[in-house]
N, C-alpha and C positions, 0 to 999 in steps of 0.2 A: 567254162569257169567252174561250175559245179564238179566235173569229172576231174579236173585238175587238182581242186581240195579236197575229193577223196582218196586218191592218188597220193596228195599229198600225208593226210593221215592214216592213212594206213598203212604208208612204210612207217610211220611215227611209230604205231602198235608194233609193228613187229619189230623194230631196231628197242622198242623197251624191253620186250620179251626177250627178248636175244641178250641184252646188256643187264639184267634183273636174274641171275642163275637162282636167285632164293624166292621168286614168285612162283606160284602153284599154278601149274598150266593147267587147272583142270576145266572142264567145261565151264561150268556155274564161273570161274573167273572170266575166263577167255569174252564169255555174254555182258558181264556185269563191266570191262572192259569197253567190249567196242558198243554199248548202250550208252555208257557217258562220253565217247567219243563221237557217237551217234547223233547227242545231242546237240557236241558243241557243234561239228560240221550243219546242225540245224540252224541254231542260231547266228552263226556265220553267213550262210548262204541265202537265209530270209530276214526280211525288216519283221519277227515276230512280236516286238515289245510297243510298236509304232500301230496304234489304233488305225489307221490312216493305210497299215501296210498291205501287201496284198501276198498270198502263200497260195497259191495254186496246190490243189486237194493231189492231182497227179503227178507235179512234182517231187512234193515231200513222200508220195509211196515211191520214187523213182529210186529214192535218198535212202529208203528203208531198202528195198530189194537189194540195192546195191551191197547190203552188209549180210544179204539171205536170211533177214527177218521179215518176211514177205506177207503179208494179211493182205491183198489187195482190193481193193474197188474196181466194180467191174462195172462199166457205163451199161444200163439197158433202155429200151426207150421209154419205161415209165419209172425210172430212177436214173437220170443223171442230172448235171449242173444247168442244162438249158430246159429243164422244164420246167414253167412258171409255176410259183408256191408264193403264195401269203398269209398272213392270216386272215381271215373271213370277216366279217362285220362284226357279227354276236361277238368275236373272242378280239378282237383291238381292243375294247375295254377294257375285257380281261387284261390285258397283257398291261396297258398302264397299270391297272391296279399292281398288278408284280412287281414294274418296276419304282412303285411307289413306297414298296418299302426298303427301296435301299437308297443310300446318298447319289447324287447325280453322276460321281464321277468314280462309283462303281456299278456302275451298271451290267458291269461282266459276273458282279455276283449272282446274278438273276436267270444264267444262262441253264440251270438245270430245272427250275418250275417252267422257263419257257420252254425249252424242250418236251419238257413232260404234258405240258400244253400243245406243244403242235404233234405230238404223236397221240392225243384224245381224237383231235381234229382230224388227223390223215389215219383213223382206221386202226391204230393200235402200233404204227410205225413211221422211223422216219427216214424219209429220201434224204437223198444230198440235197437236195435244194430247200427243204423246211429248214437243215442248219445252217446254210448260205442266209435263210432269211432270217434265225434267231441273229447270226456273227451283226449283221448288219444293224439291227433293233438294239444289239448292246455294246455296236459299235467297237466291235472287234474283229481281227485277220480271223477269216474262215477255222482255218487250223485249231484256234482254240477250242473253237466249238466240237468241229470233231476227236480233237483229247477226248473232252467231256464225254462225249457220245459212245467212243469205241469202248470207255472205259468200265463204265456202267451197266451189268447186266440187264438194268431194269429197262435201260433203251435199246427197244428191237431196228435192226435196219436192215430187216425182208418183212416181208407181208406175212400176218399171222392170223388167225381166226378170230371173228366177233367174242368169242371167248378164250383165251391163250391158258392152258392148264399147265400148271407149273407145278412138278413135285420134285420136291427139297431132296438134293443128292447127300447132305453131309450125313458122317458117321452115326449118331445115331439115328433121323430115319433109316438109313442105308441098314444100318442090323437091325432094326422093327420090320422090315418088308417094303422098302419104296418101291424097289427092282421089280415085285412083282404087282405093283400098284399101277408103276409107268408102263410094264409089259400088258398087264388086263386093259388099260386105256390105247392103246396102240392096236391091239389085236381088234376091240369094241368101234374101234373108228375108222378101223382099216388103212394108216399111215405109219411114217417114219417118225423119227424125232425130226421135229421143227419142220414137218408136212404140213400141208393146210388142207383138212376136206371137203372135198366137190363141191360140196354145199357152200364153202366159207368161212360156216360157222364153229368152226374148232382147228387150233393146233397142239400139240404136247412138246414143252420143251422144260429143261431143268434147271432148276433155281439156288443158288448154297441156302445156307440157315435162317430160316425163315423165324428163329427167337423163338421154338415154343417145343423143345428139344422132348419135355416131359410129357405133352401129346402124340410121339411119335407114333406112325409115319403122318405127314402133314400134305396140303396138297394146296396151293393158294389158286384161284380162279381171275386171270385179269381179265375184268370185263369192259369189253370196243363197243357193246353193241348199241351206247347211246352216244356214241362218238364225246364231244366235249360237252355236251350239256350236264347243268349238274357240277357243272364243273367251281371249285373256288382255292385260292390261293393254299388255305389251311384244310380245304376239305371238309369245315365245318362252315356252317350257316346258323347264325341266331334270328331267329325268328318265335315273335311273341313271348320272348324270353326262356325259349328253349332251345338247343344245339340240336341241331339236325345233321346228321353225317353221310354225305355221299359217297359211299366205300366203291373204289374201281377195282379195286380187288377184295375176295374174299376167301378168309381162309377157312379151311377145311382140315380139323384134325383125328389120330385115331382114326384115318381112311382106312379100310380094308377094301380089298379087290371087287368084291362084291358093292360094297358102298361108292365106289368111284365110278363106278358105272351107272350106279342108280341117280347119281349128281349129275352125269352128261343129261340120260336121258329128260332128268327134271327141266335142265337148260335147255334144252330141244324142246317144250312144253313151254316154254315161258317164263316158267317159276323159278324163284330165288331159292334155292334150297340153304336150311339153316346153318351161321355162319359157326365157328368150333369146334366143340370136341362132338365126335359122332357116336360117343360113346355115352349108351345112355345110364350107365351104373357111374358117371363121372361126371362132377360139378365143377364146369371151368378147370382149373388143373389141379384141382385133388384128386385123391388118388379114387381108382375106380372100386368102388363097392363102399367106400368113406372111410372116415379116418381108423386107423389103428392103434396112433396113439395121441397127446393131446389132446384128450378128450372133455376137460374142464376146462376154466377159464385158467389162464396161466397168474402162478405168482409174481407178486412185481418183486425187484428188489430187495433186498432187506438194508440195503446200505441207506435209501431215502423214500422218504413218504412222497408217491406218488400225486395223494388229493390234496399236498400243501403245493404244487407247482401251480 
């Protein structure tokens, strides 16, 4: 049945192409083409909208290859759909709590804190069977969840180091020196990109704009090493009337080559080393050596008197 309705649409595409002399065959169309015909043969072929339905994870890569946009899942025997995953005791609560702050019969809104929850849990990533067990918890076809999952760099699905160092590839780190940030870190650890060292305890993989362009180069630190403990919906905890913030990641900016290796080491020790700019002629993101200009307090207005508001 499946092979029959691609069969079928794909002579579709190409008797369009053929009968459309003023469509642009360029690449970039031909993809953006068979991607929403991609879709519909998806929704056709699976109950995806049906809570109830079932989309086998093999399938739909079967569905994909078939068009040669091929990313596939490879079964290994400590990542595939027959190994049992749940969540643990400590973190069931958690996970109501998550689902507590959304209406009953959204609960699929919930599926990226729980993810982000069961990859604390599994070590810093997630198998196919932790998003078999979010689909189920929010009561949706598997498939949705791995959308979610493949989409988002921030969820890893291989195994990655009790610490995962992630240095920011966009344009401006990239012209401050990431290149040779991520090369001093690779060479000091002795791996590839997205290797994991012998030890466990480190991997280096690349992350887009981490928001802090005017500290470049930047370097954030995800940290697995106390799995989900610590863990809370917001990441903040009030206690005794103060906010307490359990950071899993920490960023690092103003990294130089030399300073990024001095942060593993510190991590190999134990020690948190301090989170921003590592530059110490620079106060949070002003500029380094201090202001040049603005250096009084600024004029308000002249159109309104500020101390009648």
């Amino acid at each position: 049945m499946l092979a029959r309705l691609a069969s079928k649409r794909l002579l579709e595409i190409r008797q369009a192409f053929r009968q459309s002399p003023q469509t642009i065959r360029s690449l970039s169309t031909a993809l953006n083409y068979v991607s929403s015909n991609l879709c519909f043969l998806a929704s056709k072929s699976f109950d995806l909208d049906s809570t109830g339905g079932t989309c086998a994870f093999s399938d739909f890569i079967d569905l994909v290859c078939l068009f040669g946009v091929c990313v596939q899942h490879i079964d290994t025997p400590e990542n595939n759909p027959n190994v049992p995953w749940e969540f643990n005791e400590a973190n069931k609560p958690k996970v109501n709590e998550i689902l507590s702050h959304y209406p009953s019969n959204y609960k699929q809104s919930a599926v990226i804190p729980l993810l982000d929850l069961a990859q604390q849990q599994h070590g810093g990533w997630l198998p196919v069977s932790a998003m078999d067990a979010v689909a189920k918890v929010v009561e949706v076809a598997p498939i949705r969840v791995y959308e979610v999952a493949t989409f988002y760099s921030m969820f890893n699905r291989a195994k990655v180091g009790k610490y995962h160092l992630l240095v920011c590839g966009t344009t401006p780190c990239m012209i401050r020196g990431s290149r040779e940030i991520e090369d001093a870190l690779l060479k000091h650890l002795g791996v590839k990109r997205n290797e994991v060292t012998k030890d466990g305890l480190f991997s280096v993989g690349e992350m887009e704009c981490m928001g802090c362009c005017v500290n470049a180069p930047m370097i954030t630190v995800a940290d697995y090493s106390n799995g989900s403990e610590g863990y809370t919906y917001n990441y903040y905890v009030r206690e005794h009337h103060k906010l307490h913030y359990y950071p899993f990641s920490h960023f690092n900016e103003d990294i130089t080559p030399k300073r990024v290796v001095e942060i593993v080491e510190a991590l190999k020790r134990g020690e948190k080393p301090p989170h921003g700019t590592q530059n110490p002629e620079r106060i949070n993101c002003g500029p380094a050596g201090g202001n040049t200009t603005l250096l009084g307090e600024p004029k308000p207005p002249p159109c309104r008197d500020l101390d009648a508001c």
